[in-house]
Structures are given as C-alpha cells and as structure tokens.
C-alpha positions as CSV (number, residue, x, y, z in Angstrom):
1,X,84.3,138.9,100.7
2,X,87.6,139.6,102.1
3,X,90.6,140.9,99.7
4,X,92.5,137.3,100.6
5,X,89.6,135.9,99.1
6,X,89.3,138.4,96.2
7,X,93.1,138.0,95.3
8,X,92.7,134.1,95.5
9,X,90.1,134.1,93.0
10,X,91.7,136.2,90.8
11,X,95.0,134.5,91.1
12,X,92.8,131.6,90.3
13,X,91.1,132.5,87.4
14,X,94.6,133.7,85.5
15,X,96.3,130.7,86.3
16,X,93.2,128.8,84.6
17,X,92.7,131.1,82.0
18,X,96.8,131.0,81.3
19,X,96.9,126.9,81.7
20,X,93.8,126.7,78.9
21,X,94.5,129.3,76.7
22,X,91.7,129.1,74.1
23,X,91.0,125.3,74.3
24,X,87.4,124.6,75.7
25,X,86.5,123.3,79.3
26,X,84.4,120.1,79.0
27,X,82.4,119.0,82.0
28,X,81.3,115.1,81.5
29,X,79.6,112.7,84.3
30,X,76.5,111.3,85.1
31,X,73.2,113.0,85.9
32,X,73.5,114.7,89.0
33,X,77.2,115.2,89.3
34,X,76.9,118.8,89.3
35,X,78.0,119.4,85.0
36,X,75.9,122.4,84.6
37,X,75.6,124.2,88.3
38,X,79.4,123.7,88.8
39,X,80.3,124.7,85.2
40,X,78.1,127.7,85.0
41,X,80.1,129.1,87.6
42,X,83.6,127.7,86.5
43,X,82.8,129.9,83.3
44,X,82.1,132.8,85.5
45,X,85.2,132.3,87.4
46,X,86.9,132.3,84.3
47,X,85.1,135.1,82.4
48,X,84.3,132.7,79.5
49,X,80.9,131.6,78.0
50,X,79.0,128.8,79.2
51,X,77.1,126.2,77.4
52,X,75.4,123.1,78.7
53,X,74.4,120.4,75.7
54,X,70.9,119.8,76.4
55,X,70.3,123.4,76.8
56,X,71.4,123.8,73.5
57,X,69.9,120.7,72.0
58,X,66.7,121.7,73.3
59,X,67.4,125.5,72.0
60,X,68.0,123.5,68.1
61,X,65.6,121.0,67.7
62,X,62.4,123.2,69.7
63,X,61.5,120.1,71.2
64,X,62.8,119.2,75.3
65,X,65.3,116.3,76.1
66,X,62.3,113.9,76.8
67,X,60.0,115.2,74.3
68,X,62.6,114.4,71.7
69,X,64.1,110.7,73.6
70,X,59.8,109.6,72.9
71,X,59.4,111.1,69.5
72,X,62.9,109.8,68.3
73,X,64.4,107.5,70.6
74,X,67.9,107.7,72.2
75,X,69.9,106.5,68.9
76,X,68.5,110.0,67.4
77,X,69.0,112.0,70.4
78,X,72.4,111.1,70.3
79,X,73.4,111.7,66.7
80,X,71.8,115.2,67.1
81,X,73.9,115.7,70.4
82,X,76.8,114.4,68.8
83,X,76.6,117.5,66.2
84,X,76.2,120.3,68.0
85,X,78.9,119.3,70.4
86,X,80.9,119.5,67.9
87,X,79.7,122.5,66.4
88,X,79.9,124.0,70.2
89,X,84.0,122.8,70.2
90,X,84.5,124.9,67.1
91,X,85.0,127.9,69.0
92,X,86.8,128.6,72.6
93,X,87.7,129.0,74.6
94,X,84.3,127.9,76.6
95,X,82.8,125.9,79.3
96,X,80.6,123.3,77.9
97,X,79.0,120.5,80.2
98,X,77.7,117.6,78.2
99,X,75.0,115.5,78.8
100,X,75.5,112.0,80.8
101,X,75.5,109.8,77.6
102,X,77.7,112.1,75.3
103,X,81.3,111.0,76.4
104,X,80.5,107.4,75.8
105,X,80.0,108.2,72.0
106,X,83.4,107.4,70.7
107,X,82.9,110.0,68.2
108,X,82.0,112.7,70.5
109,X,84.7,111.5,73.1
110,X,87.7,112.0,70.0
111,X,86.6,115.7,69.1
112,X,86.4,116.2,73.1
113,X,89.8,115.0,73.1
114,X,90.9,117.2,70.0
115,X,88.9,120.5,71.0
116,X,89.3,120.3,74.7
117,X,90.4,119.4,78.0
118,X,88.0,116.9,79.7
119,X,86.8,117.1,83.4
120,X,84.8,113.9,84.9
121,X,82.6,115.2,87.8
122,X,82.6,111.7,89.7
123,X,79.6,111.3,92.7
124,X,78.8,108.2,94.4
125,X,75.4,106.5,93.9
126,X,74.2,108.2,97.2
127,X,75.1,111.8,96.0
128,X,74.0,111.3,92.4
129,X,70.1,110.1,93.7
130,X,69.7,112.8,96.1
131,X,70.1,115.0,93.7
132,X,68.5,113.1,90.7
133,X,65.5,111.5,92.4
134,X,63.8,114.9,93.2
135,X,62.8,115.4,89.2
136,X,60.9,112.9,87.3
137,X,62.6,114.5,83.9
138,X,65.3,111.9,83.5
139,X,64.3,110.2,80.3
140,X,66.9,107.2,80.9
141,X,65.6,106.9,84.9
142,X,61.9,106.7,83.6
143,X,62.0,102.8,84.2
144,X,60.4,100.5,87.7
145,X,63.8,100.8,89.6
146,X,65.8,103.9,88.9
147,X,68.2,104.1,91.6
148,X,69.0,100.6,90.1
149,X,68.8,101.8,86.7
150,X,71.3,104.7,87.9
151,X,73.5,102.1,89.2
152,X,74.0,99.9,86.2
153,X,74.2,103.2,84.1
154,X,77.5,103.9,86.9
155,X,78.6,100.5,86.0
156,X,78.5,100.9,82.4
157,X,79.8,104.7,82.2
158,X,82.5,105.0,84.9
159,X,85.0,102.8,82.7
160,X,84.7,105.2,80.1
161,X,84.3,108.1,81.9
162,X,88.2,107.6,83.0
163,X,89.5,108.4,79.8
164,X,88.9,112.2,80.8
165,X,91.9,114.3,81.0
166,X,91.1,114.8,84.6
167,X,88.7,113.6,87.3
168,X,87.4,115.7,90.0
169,X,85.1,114.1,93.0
170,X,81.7,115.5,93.0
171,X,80.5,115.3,97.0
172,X,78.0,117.5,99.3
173,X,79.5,120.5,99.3
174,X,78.5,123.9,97.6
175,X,79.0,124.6,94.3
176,X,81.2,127.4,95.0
177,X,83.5,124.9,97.0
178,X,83.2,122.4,93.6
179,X,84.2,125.3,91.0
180,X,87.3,126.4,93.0
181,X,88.7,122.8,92.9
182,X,88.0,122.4,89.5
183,X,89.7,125.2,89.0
184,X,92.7,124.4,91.2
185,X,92.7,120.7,89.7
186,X,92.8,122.0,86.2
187,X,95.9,124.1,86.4
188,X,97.7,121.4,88.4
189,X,96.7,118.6,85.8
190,X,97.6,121.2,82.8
191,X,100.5,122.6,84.0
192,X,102.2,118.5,85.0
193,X,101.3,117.9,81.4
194,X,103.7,120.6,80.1
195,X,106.0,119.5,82.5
C-alpha cells in the first residue's frame, strides 16, 4: 500500500474518530446491504469495537436467529433484539450493525437516535438478492416467492429507513471501496450538522 494511501486512511480515520467522538456508529438496511462486512471493517478503520445484533442475540439467548424466529416467533425476536441494542448503545464509542427489522421498531429507532449516529446501507433489489439468495438462513425470505417477499419488505422498510441520519448507497463494489465512503460520508454529514 502506497504512503498516499496510508496517510489517506489515517487522515480518514481522525477525521471520523474526531466528527463522532464517543457516540456509536449504527449500520441499519436490509439483508444483504453489506451491515456487517462493511461495518466490521468501518470499526477497524476506526480502531473501535465492532458488534453486529444477531451475533450478539445469538451469543445471549444460545439459540440461532432462525432457531429462535420458529421457537418464538418474530414479535419475541424482536423484543429480545430491542434490549440488547440498547444495552449495546450504552457504551461507545462502537460500530454496531443492526439486524434488517430493528430500525422499524419505533422504540429501538428513538434510542438509535439518542445513542448514535445512523447510517442506511441502501441496495437495489438486484444487489440485495445476489447477495441474499445464496443462503437459505433468512427466516423472513423462508416463504414461496422470496425475491418478492424481499421486495415488499423494500417497500415497507425504505420509508422508514430514511429517518437515518445519513444514507449511503450500497452497490457492487468491494467492501473496502464501501467502508471508505462511509467513512468520508460520515464526516461530511457530521461536520454540516455542526455547521
């Protein structure tokens, strides 16, 4: 890696660090936008700690995200999400990437709000099923048409998903392409809103 490169990063990573300070980074979308790969390496770009929801939901309740949507049902799974996101916003600062449903909770989406600053990975239908449609481990895309089902979960979500403090497209490009505009985009948004 050149020292251009090196600096930029750095240069980067201060800026962000500066522009959050110890507020948390919250990664929201849909399945498939690239929450957990693109915020695993925000955090490392930052030199915070990462957390992803269902990760840690699964870590809590010894039980996997499908395992406890067909003991408990979604209504469950989400009032156990709902907790220890909120439990997870307690400290910072941190890079946490929720799961797909958590930001509609109008609970959940306040304490985002209060604890954090709020980015919506937004993908297209296309680039969200490539990337979903590979796994059958999708509780919600378990059904006789789930690009469909994806679709009218897009429909549903996107309005909400707007009322993050920032949205950032999620397209086909690496990761490492992904984190460095999150990063860029964060310090823009946070630095107009002190303006």
């Amino acid at each position: 890696m050149s020292e251009t490169a090196l600096t930029l990063g750095g240069s980067l990573r201060n800026q962000a660090r500066a522009a959050l300070g110890s507020r948390n980074l919250v990664f929201v979308g849909l399945m498939g936008a690239g929450k957990s790969s693109v915020g695993r390496l925000v955090a490392l770009q930052l030199g915070v700690p990462f957390v992803d929801t269902d990760a840690e939901i699964e870590r809590v309740s010894r039980m996997s995200v499908p395992e406890l949507f067909a003991a408990y049902g979604e209504q469950e799974f989400r009032s156990l999400e709902k907790r220890v996101i909120k439990r997870l916003l307690k400290g910072g600062p941190r890079v946490v990437s929720t799961g797909g449903g958590a930001f509609i909770n109008e609970n959940t989406r306040r304490h985002i709000k209060r604890r954090g600053f709020s980015v919506w990975l937004k993908a297209d239908l296309d680039v969200l099923w490539e990337r979903v449609n590979k796994r059958d481990t999708r509780p919600l895309l378990k059904t006789d048409n789930p690009k469909q089902t994806l679709e009218n979960l897009m429909n549903a979500r996107y309005p909400i998903y707007q009322e993050a403090d920032l949205t950032v497209i999620s397209r086909d490009v690496n990761k490492e392409t992904m984190a460095k505009e999150v990063l860029a985009a964060v310090i823009d948004a946070l630095k107009e809103s002190k303006a």
